[in-house]
C-alpha positions, -999 to 999 in steps of 0.1 A, spaced: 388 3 344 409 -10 374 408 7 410 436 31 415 427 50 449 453 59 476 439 55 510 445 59 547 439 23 564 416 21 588 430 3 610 465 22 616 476 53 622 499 60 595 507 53 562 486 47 526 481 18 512 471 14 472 440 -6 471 456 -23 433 488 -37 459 466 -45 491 435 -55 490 436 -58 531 427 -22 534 400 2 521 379 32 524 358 43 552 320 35 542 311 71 534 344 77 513 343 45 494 305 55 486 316 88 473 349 70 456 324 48 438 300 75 428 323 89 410 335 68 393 298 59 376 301 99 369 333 92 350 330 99 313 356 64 305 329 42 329 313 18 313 281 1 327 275 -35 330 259 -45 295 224 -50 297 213 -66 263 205 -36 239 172 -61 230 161 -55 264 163 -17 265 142 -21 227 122 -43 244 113 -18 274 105 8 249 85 -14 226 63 -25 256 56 12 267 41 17 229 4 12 223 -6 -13 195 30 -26 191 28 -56 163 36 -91 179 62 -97 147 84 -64 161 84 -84 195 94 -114 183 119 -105 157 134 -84 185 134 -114 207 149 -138 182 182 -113 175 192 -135 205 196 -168 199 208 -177 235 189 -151 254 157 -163 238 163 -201 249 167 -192 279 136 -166 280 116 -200 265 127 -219 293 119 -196 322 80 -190 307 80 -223 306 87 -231 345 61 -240 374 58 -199 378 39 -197 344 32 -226 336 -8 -222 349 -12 -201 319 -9 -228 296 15 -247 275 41 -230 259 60 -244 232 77 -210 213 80 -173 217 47 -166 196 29 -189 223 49 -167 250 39 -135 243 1 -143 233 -5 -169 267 20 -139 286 13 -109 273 37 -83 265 47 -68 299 49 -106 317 74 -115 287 93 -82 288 101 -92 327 109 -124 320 134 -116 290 148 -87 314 152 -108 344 172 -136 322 191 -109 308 206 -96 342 210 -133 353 234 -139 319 246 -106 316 248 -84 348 249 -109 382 285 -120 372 313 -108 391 344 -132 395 354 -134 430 318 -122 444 300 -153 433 284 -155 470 267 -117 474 261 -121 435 243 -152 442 224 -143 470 219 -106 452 200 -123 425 176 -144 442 168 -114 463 164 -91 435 141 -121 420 118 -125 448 117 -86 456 103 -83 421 78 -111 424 64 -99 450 62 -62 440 40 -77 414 18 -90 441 18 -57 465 9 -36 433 -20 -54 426 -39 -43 460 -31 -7 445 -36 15 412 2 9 403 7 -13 373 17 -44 388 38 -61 354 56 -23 353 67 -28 396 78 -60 388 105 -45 363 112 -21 391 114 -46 417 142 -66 394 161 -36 389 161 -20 422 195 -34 432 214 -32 400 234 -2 418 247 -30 443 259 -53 411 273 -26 392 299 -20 420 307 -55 426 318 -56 392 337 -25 392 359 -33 424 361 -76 406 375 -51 376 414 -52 392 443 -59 375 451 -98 372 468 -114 401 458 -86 421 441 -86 457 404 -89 456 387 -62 488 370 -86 512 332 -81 506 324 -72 543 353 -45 546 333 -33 514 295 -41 523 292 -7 546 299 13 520 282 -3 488 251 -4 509 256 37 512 254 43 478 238 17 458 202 36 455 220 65 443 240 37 417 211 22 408 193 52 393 225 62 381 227 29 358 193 32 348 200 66 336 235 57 318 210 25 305 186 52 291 160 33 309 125 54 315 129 82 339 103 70 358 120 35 368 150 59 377 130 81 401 120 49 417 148 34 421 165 62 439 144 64 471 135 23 471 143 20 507 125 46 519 98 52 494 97 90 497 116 112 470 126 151 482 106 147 512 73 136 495 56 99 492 67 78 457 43 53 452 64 28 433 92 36 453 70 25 485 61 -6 465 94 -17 460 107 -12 499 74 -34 507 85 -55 487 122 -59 499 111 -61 538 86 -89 523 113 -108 506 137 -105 539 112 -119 561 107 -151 539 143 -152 540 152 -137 502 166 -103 522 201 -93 508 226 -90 538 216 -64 564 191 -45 540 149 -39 543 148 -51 579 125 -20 591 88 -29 596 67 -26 572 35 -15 588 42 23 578 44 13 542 12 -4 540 -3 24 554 9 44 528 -2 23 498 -37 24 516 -32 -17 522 -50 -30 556 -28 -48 578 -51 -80 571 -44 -78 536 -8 -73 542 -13 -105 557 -28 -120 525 1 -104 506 29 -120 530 8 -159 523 6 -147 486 45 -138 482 55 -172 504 38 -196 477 51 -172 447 85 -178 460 80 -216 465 68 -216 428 99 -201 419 119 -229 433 99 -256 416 
């Protein structure tokens, strides 16, 4: 799907500019967010792909008493996603759990919900981070989204919240952001890419909305939807979401150790501890906690 949008520019005062012929101008923020929307809403959009073993994956890891050889034939369909799934469990991050020499030794020294991350979070690293001409915010995007849902894994473990579940959360929470990266790279060839800071204002406007939009068009688990929709605030229709509060923790965690993406999650966080019932000395412990996770992940 290419753009095709006549617009006022912004900076004149006459005249319409098409954005396939001049990719100088664009949409004010609020427009652009709506322009965007919409176009997710489009019955002819297609969604970045996102491994169907992934979404089997999600859905196998929600079932009680699933059989290991399901998993791993599932895993296996692969053969390129599940080298590189072996070679992530197999980094500094994991690698206190024990040698790991196959996907069998994966899932049993892992467990199912640490594996289903991992194969989720190489996934979207192959499959959904990838927009030619954005390779910069894609880049940066990615190790945020990384470190937002490492350390969502950490917050949720001072709470009742299923930690491995947040960290799927926390990896997805941004997926809005790459989704519309990808649809404005989607041009016609030879033709202007928009500059990504005349764009930034008004991705940032509606990437919560895209987010649980692609989730939804993913048939992920309503659940991951809800909290992906209010991840910046962590309240949905006025009332507290849990995970939601998690994951904006999270984020503000992950911009102070410098893994923030652009001008998002700068708010203090105190009011979000408070609302996960976490003392500001243990939100101390969380920030040490998330600082060497985050070096691990380097290693």
């Amino acid at each position: 799907m290419t753009t095709n949008l006549t617009v006022r520019p912004p900076r004149f005062g006459m005249g319409t500019a098409n954005l396939d012929d001049d990719g100088t101008t664009w949409l004010p923020p609020a427009q652009l967010a709506r322009a965007l929307l919409a176009r997710f809403r489009a019955p002819d959009y297609r969604p970045p792909v996102l491994p169907a073993e992934a979404v089997e994956l999600l859905a196998l890891a929600r079932q009680p008493n699933v059989a290991y050889a399901s998993i791993l034939t599932l895993l296996e369909r692969d053969p390129l996603l599940a080298a590189r799934v072996l070679q992530r469990a197999q980094s500094a991050a994991y690698a206190s759990r024990g040698s790991i020499q196959s996907l069998r030794d994966a899932l049993v020294r892992l467990g199912l919900t640490t594996l289903t991350g991992i194969f989720l979070e190489t996934a979207m690293n192959l499959r959904v981070f990838r927009a030619p001409g954005y390779e910069a915010p894609m880049a940066q995007l990615q190790a945020h989204s990384a470190a937002t849902a490492h350390i969502c894994r950490i917050v949720c473990r001072r709470t009742a919240i299923c930690d491995e579940y947040a960290f799927l959360c926390g990896l997805l929470h941004d997926v809005g952001l790459a989704a519309m990266m990808l649809s404005l790279a989607d041009r016609p060839r030879g033709a202007p890419l928009p500059d990504f800071e005349q764009v930034w204002p008004g991705l940032r406007e509606a990437h919560e909305e895209a987010s649980a939009m692609l989730c939804r068009l993913w048939r992920l688990p309503p659940d991951i939807e809800l909290a992906l929709s209010c991840h910046h605030s962590g309240r949905l229709d006025g009332h507290l979401h849990p995970l939601g509060s998690a994951i904006a923790l999270a984020e503000r965690l992950a911009a102070r150790l410098g893994r923030g993406f652009r001008d998002e999650a700068q708010a203090d966080e105190s009011h979000l501890l408070e609302v996960l019932g976490i003392a500001p000395r243990v939100g101390l412990e969380i920030l040490d906690e998330a600082r060497g996770a985050l070096a691990t992940l380097d290693a």
